[in-house]
N, C-alpha and C positions, 0 to 999 in steps of 0.2 A: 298502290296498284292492287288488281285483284288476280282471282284465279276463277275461269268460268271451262267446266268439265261436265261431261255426261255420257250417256250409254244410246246408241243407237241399236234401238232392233226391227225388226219385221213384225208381221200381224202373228207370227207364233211365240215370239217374245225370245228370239234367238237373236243374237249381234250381226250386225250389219258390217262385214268387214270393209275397207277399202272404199268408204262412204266420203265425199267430199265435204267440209262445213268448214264454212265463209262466214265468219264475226268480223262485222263491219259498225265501226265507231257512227251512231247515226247525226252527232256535231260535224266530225273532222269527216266523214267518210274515209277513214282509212282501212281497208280490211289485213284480213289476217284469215289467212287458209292453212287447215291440217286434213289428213285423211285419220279414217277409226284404223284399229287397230284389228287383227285377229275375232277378237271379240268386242269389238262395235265401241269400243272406248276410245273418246278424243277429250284433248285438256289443250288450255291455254292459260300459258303461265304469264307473269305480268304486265297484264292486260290494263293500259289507264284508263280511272275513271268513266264514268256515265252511262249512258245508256247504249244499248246495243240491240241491232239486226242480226238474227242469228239464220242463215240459211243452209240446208241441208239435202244434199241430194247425189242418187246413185242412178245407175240405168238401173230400169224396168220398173222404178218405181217411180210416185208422186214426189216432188219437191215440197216441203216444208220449210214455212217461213216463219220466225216470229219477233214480232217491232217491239222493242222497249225493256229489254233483259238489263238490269243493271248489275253496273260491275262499283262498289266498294271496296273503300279501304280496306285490306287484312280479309278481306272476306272473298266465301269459293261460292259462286253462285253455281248452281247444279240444275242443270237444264236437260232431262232423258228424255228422247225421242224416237215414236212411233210412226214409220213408214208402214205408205200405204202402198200394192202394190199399183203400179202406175199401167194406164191404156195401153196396146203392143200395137203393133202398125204394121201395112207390108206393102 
């Protein structure tokens, strides 16, 4: 199993707290949801094998997606991510 962690921030390079992010197994489709932390840190710990969808999203901003993050044996895959702020509507 691995370990896939990273830093969520804004366009000022501040942490994204309270930020959704959905790691989904893209064999099994199984996901796995955590929110960031205070300071825009989210981890998932013993994450199995392979490749992974990583999606990440908060109100007022763009959702970011990215297909094919691998997770290895003994290994922390580190994936930091910048939001964009996202269209407002009324």
């Amino acid at each position: 199993r691995g370990t896939v962690t990273g830093v969520v921030t804004d366009q000022t390079g501040a942490g994204v707290p309270g930020a959704k992010v959905e790691l989904r197994n893209q064999l099994t489709n199984v996901d796995r949801v955590t929110s960031t932390t205070e300071g825009g840190v989210y981890r998932f710990d013993a994450v199995e094998l392979g490749d992974y969808t990583i999606t990440v999203s908060n109100q007022g901003f763009t959702t970011f997606v990215r297909r094919g993050l691998p997770v290895q044996a003994g290994q922390t895959s580190n994936l930091d991510v910048k939001l964009e702020v996202g269209q407002t509507s009324t």
